[in-house]
C-alpha positions in Angstrom: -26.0 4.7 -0.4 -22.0 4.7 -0.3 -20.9 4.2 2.8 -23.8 5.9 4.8 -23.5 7.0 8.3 -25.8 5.6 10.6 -26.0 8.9 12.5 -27.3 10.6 9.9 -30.1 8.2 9.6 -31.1 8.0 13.4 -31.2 11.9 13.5 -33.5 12.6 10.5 -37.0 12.4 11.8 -38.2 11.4 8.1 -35.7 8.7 7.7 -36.9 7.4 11.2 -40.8 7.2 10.3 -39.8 5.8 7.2 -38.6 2.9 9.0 -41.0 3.0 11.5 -44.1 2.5 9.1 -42.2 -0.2 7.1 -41.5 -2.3 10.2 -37.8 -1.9 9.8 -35.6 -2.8 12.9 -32.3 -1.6 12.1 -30.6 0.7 9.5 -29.7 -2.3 7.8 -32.9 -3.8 6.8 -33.0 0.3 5.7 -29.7 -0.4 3.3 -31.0 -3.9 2.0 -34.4 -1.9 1.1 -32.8 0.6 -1.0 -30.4 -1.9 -2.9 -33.9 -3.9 -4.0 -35.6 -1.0 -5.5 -32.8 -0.3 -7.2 -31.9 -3.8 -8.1 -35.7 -3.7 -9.5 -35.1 -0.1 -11.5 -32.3 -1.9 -12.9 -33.5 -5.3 -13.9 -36.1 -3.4 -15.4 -34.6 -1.4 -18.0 -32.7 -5.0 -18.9 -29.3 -4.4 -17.3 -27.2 -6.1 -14.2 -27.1 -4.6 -10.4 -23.3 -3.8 -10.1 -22.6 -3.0 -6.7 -19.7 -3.2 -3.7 -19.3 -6.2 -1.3 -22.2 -5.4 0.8 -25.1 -6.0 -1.4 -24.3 -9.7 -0.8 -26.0 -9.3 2.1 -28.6 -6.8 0.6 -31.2 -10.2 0.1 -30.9 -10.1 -3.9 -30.9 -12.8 -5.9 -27.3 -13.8 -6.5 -27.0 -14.9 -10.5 -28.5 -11.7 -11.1 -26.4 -9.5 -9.7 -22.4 -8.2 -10.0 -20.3 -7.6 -6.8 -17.2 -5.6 -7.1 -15.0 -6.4 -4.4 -13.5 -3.8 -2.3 -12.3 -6.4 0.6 -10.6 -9.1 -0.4 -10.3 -12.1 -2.8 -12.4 -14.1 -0.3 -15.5 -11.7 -0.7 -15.1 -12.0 -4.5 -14.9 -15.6 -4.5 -17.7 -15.9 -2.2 -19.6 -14.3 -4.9 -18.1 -16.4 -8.0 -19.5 -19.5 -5.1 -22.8 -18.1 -4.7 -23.5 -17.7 -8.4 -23.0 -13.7 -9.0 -20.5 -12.1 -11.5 -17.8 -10.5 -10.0 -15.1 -8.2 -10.0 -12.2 -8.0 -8.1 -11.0 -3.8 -7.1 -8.7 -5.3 -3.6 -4.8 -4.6 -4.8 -5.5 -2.5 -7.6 -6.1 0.5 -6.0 -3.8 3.1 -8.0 -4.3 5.8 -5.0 -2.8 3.6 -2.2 0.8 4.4 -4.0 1.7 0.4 -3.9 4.6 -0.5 -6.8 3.6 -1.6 -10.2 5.0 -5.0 -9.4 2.7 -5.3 -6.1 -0.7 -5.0 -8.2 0.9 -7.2 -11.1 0.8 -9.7 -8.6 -2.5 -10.0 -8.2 -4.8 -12.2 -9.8 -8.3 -12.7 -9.7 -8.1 -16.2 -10.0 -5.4 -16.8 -7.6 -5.8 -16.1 -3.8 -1.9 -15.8 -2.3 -1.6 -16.9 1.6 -1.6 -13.8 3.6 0.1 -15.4 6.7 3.9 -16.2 6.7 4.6 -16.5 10.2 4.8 -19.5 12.4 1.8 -20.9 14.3 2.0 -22.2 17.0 -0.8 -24.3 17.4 0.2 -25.5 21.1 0.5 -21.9 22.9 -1.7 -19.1 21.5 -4.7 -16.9 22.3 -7.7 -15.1 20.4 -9.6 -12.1 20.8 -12.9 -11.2 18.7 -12.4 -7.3 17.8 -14.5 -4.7 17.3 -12.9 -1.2 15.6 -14.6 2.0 16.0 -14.4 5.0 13.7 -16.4 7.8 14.0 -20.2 6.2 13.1 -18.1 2.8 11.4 -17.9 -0.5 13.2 -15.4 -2.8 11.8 -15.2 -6.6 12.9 -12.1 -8.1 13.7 -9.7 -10.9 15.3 -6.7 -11.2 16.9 -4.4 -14.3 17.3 -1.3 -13.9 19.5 1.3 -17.4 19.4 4.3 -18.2 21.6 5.4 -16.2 24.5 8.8 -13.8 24.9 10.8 -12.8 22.5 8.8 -15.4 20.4 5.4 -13.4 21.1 3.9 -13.0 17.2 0.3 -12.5 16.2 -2.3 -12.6 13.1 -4.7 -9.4 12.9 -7.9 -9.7 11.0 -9.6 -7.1 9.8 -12.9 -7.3 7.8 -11.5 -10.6 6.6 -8.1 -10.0 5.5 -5.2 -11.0 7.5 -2.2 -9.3 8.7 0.9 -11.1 10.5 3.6 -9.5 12.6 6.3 -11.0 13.9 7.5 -8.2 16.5 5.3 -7.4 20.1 6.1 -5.4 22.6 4.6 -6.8 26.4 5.0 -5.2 29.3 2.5 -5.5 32.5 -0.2 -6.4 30.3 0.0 -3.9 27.0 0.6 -4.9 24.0 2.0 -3.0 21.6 2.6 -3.9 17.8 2.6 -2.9 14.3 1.0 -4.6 11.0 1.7 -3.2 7.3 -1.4 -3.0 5.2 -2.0 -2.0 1.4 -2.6 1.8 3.1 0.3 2.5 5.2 1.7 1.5 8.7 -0.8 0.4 11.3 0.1 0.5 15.0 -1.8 -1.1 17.7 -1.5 0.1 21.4 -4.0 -2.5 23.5 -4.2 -3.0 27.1 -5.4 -6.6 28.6 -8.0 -6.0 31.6 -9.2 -9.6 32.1 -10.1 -11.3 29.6 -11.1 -7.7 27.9 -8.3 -5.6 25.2 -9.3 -2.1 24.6 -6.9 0.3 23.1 -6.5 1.9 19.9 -5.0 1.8 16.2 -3.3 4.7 14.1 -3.3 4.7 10.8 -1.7 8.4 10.0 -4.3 10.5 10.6 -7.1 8.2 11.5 -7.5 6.3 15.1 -9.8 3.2 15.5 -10.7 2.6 19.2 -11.0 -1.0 19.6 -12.9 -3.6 22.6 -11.3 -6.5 22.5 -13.0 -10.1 24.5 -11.3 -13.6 24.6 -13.1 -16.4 22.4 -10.1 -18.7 22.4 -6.8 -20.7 22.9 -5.3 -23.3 24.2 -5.7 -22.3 27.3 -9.6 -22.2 26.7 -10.5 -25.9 26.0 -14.2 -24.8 25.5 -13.0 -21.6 23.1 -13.2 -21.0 19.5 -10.6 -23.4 17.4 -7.5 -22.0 16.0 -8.6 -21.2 12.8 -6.5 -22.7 9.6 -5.5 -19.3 8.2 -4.5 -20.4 4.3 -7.1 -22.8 3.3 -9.2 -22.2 0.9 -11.1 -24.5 -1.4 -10.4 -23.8 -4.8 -13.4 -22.4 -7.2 -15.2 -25.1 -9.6 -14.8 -24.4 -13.1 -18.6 -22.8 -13.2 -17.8 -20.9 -10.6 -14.2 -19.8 -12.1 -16.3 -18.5 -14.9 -18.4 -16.2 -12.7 -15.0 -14.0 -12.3 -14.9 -11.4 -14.3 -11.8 -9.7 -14.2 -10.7 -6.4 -12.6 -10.8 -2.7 -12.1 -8.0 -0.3 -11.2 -9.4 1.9 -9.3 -8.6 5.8 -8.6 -9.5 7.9 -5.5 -8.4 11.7 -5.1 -7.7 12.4 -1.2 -4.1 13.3 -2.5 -4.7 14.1 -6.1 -5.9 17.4 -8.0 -5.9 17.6 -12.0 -2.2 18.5 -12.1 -1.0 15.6 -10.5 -4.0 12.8 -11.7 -2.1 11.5 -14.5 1.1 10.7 -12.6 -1.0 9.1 -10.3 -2.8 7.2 -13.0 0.3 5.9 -15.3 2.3 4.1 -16.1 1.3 1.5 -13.0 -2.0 1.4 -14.9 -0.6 -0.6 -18.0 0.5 -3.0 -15.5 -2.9 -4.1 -14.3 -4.1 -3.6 -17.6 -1.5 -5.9 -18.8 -2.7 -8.3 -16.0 -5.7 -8.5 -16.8 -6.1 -8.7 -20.4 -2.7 -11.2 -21.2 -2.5 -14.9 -20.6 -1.3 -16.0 -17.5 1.4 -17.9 -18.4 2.9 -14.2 -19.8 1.9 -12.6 -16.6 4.1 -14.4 -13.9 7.1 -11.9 -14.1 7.0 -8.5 -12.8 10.9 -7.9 -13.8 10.0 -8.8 -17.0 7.0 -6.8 -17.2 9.3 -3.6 -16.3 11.0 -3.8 -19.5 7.6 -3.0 -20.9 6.2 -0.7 -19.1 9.6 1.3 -19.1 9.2 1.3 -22.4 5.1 2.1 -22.4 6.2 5.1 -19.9 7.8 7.1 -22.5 5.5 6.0 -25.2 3.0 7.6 -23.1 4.3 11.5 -23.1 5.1 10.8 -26.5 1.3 10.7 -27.4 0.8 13.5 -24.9 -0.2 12.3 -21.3 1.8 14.9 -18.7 2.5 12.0 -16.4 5.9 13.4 -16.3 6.0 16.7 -18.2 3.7 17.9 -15.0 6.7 18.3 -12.6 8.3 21.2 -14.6 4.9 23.4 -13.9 4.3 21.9 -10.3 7.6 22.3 -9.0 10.8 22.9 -10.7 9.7 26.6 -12.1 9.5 27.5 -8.0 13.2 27.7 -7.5 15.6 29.6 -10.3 17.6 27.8 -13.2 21.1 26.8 -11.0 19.0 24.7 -8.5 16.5 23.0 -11.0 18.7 20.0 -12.7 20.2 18.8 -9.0 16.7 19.0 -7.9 15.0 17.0 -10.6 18.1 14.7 -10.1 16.6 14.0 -6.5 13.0 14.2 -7.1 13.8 11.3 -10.0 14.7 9.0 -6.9 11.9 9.8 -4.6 8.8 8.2 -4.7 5.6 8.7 -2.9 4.9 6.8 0.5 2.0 4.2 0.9 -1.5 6.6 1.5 -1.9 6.9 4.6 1.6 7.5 5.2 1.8 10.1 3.3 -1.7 11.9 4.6 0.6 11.8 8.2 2.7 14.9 7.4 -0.2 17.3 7.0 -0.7 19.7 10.1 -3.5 20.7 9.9 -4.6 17.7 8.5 -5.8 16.9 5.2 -8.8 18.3 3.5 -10.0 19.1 0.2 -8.9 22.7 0.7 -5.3 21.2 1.4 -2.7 22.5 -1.9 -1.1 19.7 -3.6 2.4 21.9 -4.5 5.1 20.2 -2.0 7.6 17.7 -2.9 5.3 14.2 -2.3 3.2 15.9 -5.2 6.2 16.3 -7.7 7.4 12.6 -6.9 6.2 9.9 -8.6 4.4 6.8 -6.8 7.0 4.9 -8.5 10.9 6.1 -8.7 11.5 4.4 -12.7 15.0 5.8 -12.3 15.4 3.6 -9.4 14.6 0.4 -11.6 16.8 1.1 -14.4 19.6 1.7 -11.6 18.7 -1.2 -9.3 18.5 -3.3 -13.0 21.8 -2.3 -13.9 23.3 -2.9 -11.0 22.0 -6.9 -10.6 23.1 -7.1 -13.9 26.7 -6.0 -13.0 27.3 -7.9 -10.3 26.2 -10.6 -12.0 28.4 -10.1 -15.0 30.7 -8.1 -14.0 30.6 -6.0 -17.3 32.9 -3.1 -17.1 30.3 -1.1 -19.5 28.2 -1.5 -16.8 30.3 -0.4 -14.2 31.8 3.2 -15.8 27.5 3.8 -16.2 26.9 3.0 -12.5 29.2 4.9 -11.8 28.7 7.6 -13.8 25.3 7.9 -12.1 27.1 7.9 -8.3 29.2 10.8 -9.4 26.3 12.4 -10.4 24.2 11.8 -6.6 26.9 12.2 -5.1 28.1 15.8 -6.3 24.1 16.5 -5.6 24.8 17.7 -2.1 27.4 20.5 -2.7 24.3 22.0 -5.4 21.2 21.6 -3.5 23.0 23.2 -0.2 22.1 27.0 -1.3 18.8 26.3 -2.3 17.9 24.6 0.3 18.8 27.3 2.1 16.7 29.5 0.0 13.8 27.7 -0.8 12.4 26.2 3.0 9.7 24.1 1.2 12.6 21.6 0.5 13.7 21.6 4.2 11.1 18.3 4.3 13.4 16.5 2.3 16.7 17.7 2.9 17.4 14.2 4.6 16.8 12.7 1.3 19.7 14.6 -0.3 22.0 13.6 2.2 21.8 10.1 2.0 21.3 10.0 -1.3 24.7 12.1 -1.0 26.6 9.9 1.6 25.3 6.3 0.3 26.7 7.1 -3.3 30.4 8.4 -1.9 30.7 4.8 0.0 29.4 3.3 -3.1 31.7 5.3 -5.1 34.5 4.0 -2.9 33.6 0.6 -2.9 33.2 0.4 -6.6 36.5 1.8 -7.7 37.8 -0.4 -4.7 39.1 2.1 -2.2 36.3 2.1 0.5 36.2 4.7 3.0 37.7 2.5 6.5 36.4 4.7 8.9 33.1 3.6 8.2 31.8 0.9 10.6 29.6 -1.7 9.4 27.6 -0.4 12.9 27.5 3.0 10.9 26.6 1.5 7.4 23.9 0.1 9.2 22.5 3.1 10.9 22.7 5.1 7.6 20.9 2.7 6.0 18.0 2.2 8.2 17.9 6.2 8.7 18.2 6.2 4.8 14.8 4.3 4.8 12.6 6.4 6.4 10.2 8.4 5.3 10.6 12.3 4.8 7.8 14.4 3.7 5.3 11.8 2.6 8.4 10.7 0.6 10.9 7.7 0.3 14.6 7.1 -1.4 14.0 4.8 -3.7 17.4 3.7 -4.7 18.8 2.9 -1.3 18.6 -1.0 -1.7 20.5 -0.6 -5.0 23.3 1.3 -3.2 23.5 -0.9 -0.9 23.9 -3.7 -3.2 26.7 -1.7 -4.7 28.5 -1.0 -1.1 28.3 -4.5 0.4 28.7 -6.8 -2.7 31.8 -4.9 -4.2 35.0 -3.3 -3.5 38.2 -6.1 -3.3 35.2 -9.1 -4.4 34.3 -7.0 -7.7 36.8 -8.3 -9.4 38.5 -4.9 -10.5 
């Protein structure tokens, strides 16, 4: 009963008398039957009903059932409020390639305000949503403040909240993009009326959407302007109906080779989330000097989290090319999931071989930490130890281009990330420069700045992970350093 498809229960004749002879009216009253008969199987063999978000609304009785949430904290909370146990699976999902510190930040117990940007509450519109894919219908809302260059939004979807500060407008289309804990969304709506229709891409996937006015302050008799971060706080009963969490695993975009990567270290961060007091919990720098630490500990007793590469990858090209080339992979690290799924033509399927470059990175660059570590810590101290081991690590990236050259040239599966290398190559020549204080001149801040944003992009379901570090290095040293 995971996400059925309602066309596959209005075409089976069975399904459809079924229904029919039970006096069901809709494929919903269908999905509530089936969760009480199991809920009954259950109960009867003395355990609990453990099941996603929607058998809230599956007409069980709530303190004797368990919700994992999939959604949101609000839909775990509502839970905890209504008297069932419940689990929270939203930002610790280990396939949607988010940071170790982005699911450390997430607590159960603590609901974070997902709006930062201005409202304003004295020019602003709303549109109730409906997203389309395939068979799905999603609900949603969207909330568009100010006017010009000033034009910013809120987009809801299935309760959770997205702002963006940046729309385009031009003869009545709107055109914008929102980041969500899967990849880069982006929204291309036309107003007709008081009507949006349009559509949303998220890499490989596109929602239609219907949009209808239901507010602003244009529209005295519309909806209210919602207040988007309040939230009454749990009782203490209730605080005790929250059970903890579950990091959670899905394989679009891993086989058995790559799982483990996949899987660790970031998993000892939830873990440590979870299972530690809070008061130790509120530091994710601090937590990366453990889980550095847990990452080695980890091959040591056998996992081949990292080990995997050398089979996967490194073996394909011959002995010259294979130290510059683990060099670069160190710094790559895999893009958000749906970002990633974007650079498959034909798209992705199970049939699809997980052997290119995205597949030997790492969701997580750990060489990029130590680096961008070291480097705070030198400009903060200005250690000279520290600096010869920066820049003993720039020499190294930066002679990267002059080895990788020929076998790029021999080996086209690396063409996808050839940018990569000459970033990585350019970014630590200026840093170089500007470390031992003789910066390159003809370099325009106008062309540091182009570099940089073109160093940022993503290539090959891949990202350079050490690019704010550099940068750090090039704009906060040189003749300031202090030698």
């Amino acid at each position: 009963a995971d996400e059925p498809r309602d066309e596959d229960w209005n075409n089976n004749p069975v399904i459809q008398e079924f229904m029919k002879s039970q006096g069901f009216s809709d494929n919903h009253a269908l999905y509530a039957y089936f969760n009480q008969r199991l809920f009954e199987i259950v109960e009867g063999h003395g355990k609990r009903l453990l099941g996603w978000d929607e058998i809230q609304d599956a007409g069980l009785p709530a303190d004797k059932i368990a919700v994992q949430s999939w959604r949101n904290h609000k839909s775990l909370w509502k839970s905890a409020r209504e008297g069932s146990h419940a689990i929270l699976s939203a930002g610790y999902y280990l396939d949607h390639k988010q940071s170790a510190a982005f699911h450390y930040d997430v607590d159960p117990e603590v609901i974070k305000g997902a709006i930062e940007i201005e409202i304003d509450s004295a020019r602003w519109q709303s549109w109730k949503m409906e997203l389309n894919f395939n068979d799905t219908k999603l609900d949603g809302e969207l909330y568009m403040f100010g006017a010009d260059e000033n034009r910013r939004g809120v987009m809801g979807i299935m309760g959770n909240l997205y702002g963006f500060e940046q729309v385009k407008e031009q003869d009545g289309k709107l055109e914008y993009v929102i980041e969500g804990p899967m990849g880069t969304a982006t929204f291309e709506l036309q107003q007709q009326g008081d009507s949006l229709v349009g559509e949303s891409s998220i890499s490989v996937f596109t929602l239609k959407i219907d949009g209808s006015r239901s507010g602003g302050s244009d529209m005295p008799d519309g909806i209210a302007l919602p207040k988007f971060e309040k939230i009454e706080p749990l009782t203490e009963d209730q605080r005790k109906n929250l059970l903890g969490g579950e990091a959670c695993m899905w394989t679009e975009a891993a086989d058995s080779v790559t799982l483990e990567s996949r899987i660790w270290p970031r998993s000892g961060a939830i873990a440590e989330k979870l299972w530690s007091p809070s008061e130790l919990t509120d530091d994710s720098s601090d937590m990366y000097r453990r889980l550095l630490h847990l990452n080695k500990l980890l091959q040591v007793i056998g996992l081949q989290h990292m080990s995997y590469r050398e089979a996967l990858f490194l073996n394909r090209v011959e002995e010259p090319y294979r130290v510059p080339l683990n060099h670069l992979i160190d710094v790559l690290q895999e893009d958000l999931l749906f970002n990633r799924m974007a650079i498959y033509d034909p798209p992705f399927d199970v049939e699809t071989p997980l052997n290119r470059v995205v597949d030997a990175a790492a969701p997580e660059s750990y060489t990029a930490i130590r680096f961008g570590r070291k480097v705070d810590e030198f400009l903060e101290t200005k250690e000279e130890g520290l600096k010869e081991e920066i820049r003993e690590q720039l020499e190294i990236w930066a002679s990267m281009q002059q080895k990788l050259e020929p076998a790029i040239e021999l080996y086209p599966f690396l063409e996808e990330v050839e940018p990569h290398a000459d970033h990585l190559f350019r970014l630590a020549e200026l840093a170089l420069g500007r470390l031992d204080n003789s910066e390159d001149s003809s370099v325009s801040k106008a062309e540091l700045d182009a570099l940089l944003v073109d160093a940022r992009r993503a290539y090959g379901g891949t990202l350079l992970s050490v690019v704010s570090g550099l940068e750090r290095i090039i704009k906060e040293t040189g003749s300031e350093a202090g030698g």
